[in-house]
C-alpha positions as a Markdown table, in Angstrom:
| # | Residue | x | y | z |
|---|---|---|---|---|
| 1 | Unk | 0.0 | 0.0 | 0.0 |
| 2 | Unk | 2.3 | 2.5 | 1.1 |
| 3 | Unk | 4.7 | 2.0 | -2.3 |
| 4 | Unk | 2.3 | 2.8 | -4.2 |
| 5 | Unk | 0.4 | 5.9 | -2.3 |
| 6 | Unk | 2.6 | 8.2 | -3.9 |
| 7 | Unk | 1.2 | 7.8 | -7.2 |
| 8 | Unk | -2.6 | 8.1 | -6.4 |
| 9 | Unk | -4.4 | 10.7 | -9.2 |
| 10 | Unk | -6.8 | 13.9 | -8.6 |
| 11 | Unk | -9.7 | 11.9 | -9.4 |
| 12 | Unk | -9.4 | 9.5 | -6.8 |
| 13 | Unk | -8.1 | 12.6 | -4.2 |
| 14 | Unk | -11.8 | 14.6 | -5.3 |
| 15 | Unk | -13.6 | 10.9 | -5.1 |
| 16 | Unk | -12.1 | 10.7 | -1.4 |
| 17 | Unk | -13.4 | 13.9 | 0.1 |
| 18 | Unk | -16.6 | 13.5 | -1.5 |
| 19 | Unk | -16.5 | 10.2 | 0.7 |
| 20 | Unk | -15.0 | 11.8 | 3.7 |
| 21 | Unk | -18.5 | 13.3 | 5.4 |
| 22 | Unk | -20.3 | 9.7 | 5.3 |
| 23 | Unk | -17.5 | 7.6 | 6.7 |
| 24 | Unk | -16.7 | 10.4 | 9.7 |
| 25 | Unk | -20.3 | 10.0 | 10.3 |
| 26 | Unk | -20.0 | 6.0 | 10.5 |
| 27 | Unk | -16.8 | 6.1 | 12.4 |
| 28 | Unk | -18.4 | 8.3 | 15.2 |
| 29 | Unk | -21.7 | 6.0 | 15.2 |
| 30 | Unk | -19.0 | 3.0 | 16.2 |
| 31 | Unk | -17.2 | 5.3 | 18.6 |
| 32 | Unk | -20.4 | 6.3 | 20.5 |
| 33 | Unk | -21.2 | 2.2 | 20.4 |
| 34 | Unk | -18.2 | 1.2 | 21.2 |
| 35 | Unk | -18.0 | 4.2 | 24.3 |
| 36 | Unk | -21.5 | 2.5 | 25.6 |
| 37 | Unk | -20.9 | -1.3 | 25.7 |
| 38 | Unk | -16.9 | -1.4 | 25.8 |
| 39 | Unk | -15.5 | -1.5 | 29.1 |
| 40 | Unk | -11.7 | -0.3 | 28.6 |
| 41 | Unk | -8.7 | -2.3 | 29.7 |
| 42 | Unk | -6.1 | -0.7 | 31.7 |
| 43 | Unk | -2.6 | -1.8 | 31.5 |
| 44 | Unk | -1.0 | -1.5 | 34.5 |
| 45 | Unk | 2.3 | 0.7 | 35.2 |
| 46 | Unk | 5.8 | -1.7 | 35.3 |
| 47 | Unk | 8.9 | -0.3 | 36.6 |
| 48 | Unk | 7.1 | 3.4 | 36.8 |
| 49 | Unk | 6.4 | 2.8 | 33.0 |
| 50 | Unk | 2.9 | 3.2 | 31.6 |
| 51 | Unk | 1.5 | 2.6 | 28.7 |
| 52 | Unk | -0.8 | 4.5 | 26.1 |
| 53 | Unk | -2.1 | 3.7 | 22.3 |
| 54 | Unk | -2.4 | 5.7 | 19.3 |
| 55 | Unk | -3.4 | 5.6 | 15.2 |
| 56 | Unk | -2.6 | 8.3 | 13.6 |
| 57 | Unk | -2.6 | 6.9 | 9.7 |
| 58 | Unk | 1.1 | 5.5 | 9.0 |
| 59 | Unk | 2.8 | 3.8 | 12.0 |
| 60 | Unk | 6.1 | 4.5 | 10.6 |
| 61 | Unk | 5.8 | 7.9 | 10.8 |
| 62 | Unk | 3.9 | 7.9 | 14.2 |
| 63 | Unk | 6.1 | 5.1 | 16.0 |
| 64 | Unk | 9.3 | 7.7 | 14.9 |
| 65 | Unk | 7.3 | 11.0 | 16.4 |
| 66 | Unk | 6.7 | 9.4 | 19.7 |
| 67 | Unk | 10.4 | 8.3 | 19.6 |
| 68 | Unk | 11.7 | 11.9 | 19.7 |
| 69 | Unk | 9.5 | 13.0 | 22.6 |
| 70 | Unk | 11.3 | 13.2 | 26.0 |
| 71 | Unk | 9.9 | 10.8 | 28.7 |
| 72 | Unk | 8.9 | 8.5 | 25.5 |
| 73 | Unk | 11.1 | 5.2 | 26.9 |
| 74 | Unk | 9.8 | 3.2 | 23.3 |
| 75 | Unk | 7.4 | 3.2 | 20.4 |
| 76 | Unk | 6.0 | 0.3 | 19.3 |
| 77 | Unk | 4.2 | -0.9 | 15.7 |
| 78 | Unk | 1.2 | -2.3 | 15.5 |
| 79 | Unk | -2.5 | -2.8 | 15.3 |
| 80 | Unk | -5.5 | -2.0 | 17.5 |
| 81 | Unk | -9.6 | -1.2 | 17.3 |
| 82 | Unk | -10.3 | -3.8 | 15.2 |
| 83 | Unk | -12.4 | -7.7 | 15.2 |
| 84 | Unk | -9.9 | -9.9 | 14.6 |
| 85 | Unk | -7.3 | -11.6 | 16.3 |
| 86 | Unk | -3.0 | -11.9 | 15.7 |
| 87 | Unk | -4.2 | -9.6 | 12.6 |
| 88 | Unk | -1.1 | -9.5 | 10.0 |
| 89 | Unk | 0.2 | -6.2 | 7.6 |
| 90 | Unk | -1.5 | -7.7 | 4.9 |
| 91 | Unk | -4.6 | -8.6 | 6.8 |
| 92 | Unk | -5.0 | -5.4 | 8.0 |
| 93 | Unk | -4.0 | -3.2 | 5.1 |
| 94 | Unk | -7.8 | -4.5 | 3.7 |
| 95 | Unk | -9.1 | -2.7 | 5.5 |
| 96 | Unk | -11.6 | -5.9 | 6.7 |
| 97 | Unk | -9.6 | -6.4 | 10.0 |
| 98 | Unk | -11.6 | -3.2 | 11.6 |
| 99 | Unk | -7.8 | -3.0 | 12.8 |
| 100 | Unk | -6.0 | 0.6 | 12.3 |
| 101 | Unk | -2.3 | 0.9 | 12.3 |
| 102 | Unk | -1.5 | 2.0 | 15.7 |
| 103 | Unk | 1.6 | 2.8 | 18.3 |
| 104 | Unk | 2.4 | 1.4 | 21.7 |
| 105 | Unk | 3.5 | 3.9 | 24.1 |
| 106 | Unk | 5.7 | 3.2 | 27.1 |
| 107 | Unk | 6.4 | 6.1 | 29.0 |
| 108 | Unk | 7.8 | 7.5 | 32.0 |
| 109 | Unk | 5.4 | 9.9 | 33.7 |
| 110 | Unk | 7.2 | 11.6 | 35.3 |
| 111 | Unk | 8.8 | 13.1 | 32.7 |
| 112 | Unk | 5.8 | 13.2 | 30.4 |
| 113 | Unk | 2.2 | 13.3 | 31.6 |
| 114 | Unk | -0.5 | 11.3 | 29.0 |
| 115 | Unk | -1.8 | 14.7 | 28.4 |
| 116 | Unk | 1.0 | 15.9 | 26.6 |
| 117 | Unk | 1.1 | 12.9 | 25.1 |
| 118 | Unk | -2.6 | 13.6 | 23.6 |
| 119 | Unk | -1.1 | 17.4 | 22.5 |
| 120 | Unk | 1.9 | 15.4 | 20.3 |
| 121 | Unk | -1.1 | 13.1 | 19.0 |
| 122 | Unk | -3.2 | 16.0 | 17.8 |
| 123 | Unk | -0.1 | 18.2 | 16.7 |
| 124 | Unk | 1.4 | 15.7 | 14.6 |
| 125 | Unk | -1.6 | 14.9 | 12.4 |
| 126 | Unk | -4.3 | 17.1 | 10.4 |
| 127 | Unk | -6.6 | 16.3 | 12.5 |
| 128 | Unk | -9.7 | 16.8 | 10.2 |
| 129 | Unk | -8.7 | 14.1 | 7.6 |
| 130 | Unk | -11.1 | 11.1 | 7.8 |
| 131 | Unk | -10.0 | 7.6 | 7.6 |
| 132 | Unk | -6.4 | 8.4 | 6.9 |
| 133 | Unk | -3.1 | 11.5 | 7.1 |
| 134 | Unk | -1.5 | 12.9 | 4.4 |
| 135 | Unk | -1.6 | 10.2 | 1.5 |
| 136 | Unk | -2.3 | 7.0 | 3.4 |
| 137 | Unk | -5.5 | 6.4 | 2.8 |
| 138 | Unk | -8.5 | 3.9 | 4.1 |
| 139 | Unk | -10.1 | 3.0 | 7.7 |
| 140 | Unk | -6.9 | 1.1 | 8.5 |
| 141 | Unk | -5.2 | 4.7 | 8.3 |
| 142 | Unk | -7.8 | 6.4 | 10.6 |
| 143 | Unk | -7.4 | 8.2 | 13.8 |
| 144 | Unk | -8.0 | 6.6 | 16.9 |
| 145 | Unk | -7.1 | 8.0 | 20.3 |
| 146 | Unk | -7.4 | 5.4 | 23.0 |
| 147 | Unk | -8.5 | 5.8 | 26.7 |
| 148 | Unk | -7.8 | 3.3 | 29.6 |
| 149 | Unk | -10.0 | 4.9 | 32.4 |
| 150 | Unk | -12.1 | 7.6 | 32.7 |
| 151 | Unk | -9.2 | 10.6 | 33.6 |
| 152 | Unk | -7.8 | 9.8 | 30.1 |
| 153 | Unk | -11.3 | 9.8 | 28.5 |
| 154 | Unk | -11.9 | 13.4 | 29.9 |
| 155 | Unk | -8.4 | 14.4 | 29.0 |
| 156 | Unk | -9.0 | 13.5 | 25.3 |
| 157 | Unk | -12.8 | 14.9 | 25.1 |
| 158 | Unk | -11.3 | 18.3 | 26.6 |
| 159 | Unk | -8.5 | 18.3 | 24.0 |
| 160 | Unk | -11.1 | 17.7 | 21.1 |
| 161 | Unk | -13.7 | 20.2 | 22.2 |
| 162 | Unk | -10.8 | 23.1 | 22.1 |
| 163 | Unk | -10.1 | 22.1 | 19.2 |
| 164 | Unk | -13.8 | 22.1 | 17.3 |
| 165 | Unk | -13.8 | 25.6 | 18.8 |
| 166 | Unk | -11.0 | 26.3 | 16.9 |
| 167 | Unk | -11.9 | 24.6 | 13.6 |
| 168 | Unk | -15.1 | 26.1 | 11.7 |
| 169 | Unk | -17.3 | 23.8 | 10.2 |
| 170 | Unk | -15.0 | 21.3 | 10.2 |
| 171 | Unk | -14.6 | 18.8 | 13.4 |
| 172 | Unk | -11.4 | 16.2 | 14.5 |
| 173 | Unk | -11.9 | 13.2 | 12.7 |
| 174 | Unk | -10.0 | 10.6 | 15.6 |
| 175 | Unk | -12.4 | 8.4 | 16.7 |
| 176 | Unk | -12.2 | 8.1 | 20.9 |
| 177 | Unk | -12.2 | 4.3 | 21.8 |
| 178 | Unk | -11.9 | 2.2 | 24.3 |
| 179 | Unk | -8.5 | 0.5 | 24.6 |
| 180 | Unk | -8.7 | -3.4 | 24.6 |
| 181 | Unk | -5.6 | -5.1 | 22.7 |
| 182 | Unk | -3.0 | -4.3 | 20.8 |
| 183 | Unk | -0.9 | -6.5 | 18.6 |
| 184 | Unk | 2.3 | -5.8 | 17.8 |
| 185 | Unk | 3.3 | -5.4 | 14.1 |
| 186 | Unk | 6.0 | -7.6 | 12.4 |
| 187 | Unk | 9.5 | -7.2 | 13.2 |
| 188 | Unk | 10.6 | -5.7 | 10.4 |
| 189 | Unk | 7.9 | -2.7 | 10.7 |
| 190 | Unk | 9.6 | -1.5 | 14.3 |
| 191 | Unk | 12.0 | 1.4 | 14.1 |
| 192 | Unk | 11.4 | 1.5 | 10.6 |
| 193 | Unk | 12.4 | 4.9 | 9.5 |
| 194 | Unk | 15.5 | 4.7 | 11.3 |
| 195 | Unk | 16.3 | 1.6 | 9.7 |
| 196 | Unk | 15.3 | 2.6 | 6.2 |
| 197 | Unk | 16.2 | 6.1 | 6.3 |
| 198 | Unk | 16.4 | 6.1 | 2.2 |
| 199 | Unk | 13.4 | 4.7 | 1.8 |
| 200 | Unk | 11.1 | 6.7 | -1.2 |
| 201 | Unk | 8.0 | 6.8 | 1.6 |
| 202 | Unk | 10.4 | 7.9 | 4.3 |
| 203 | Unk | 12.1 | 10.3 | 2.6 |
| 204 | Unk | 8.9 | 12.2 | 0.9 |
| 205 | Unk | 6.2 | 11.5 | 3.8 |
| 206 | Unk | 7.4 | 10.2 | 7.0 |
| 207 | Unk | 10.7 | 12.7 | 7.5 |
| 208 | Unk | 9.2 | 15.6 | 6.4 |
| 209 | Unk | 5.7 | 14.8 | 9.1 |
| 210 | Unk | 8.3 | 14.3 | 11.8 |
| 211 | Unk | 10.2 | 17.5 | 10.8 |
| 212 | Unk | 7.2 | 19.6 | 11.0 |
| 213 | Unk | 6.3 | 17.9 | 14.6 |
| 214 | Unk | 9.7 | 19.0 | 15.5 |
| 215 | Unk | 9.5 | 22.5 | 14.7 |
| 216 | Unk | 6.2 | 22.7 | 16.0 |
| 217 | Unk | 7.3 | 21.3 | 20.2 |
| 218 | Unk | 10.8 | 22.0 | 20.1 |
| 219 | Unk | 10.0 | 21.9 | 23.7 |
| 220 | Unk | 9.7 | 18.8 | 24.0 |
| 221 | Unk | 11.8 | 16.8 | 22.3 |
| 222 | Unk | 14.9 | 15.0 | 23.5 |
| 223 | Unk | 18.5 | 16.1 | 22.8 |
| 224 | Unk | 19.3 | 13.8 | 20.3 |
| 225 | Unk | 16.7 | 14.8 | 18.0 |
| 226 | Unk | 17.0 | 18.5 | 18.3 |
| 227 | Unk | 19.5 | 18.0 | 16.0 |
């Protein structure tokens, strides 16, 4: 998928957003579901390390963000808010899963609260594109900002209704779920931009979203990757 998202045409772009009010609509039907009958799971804290889960289109690109951020111990690939279970790349990447590419976060907070970790989530992302960012495209791309408990849920729905304010007609397209598994993705996904740092996709989407993150919360990113 991602090899070949580079050369999608202007038709299919204008058949997209012509497509984008309906599926935001469906998306936020399953969220409001999802909110009423899903009881989330909360991992618990190890070693003074907690956890928190993300999809924010590409996990490439979002798995590297998280990376740079201080307090972030590691990022983690993978695969969460979907049906099925050990779902695979290629499983998922149909979109039939329910699964959207998604990040593990294990983080120290101390050093970084899950509210700033929710601030990176929204300031890394255009957060109005429905069921994808930038030129990953489909509900395996969407947003999804998971809670564990009830402090997280308020944190997120505070976050998002400063933002609407902020935003017109136009409202944040992340789904807020319910955390209840995540599956890690393949070992050759993790740390894949640092791996594969001459990759076309890398080079012309990924480096240039974490570049613009960076620029954005200088603030709050560790030494090594101010530079």
């Amino acid at each position: 998928m991602k090899k070949n998202i580079l050369a999608l045409t202007a038709t299919l772009l204008i058949a997209f957003a012509g497509s984008c009010k309906p599926s935001n609509e469906t998306n936020k039907e399953a969220e409001a579901k999802a909110q009423q009958q899903i009881i989330p799971t909360e991992v618990p804290a190890q070693d003074g390390l907690k956890r928190a889960y993300f999809a924010s289109g590409c996990f490439w690109c979002v798995e590297a963000i998280y990376e740079s951020v201080k307090g972030v111990k590691e990022s983690i690939s993978g695969y969460s808010g979907g049906h099925t279970e050990n779902p695979t790349y290629e499983e998922s990447n149909t979109g039939r899963t329910g699964h959207a590419e998604a990040v593990e976060i294990i983080y120290d907070p101390q050093v970084v609260s899950f509210e700033t970790l929710v601030d990176v989530y929204f300031g890394s992302q255009d957060v109005t594109q429905v069921n994808g960012q930038g030129p990953d495209r489909g509900s395996q791309y969407r947003s999804i900002i998971f809670y564990q408990n009830d402090t997280e849920k308020r944190i997120i729905e505070a976050k998002i209704a400063a933002l609407n304010k902020t935003l017109g007609d136009e409202k944040v397209a992340a789904q807020v779920l319910p955390f209840q598994k995540f599956w890690e993705a393949e070992g050759y996904h993790q740390n894949y931009e640092k791996r594969n740092p001459n990759n076309p996709y890398i080079q012309n989407v990924s480096i240039p979203r974490l570049k613009r993150f960076q620029q954005k919360f200088p603030e709050l990113l560790k030494e090594d990757a101010k530079h």
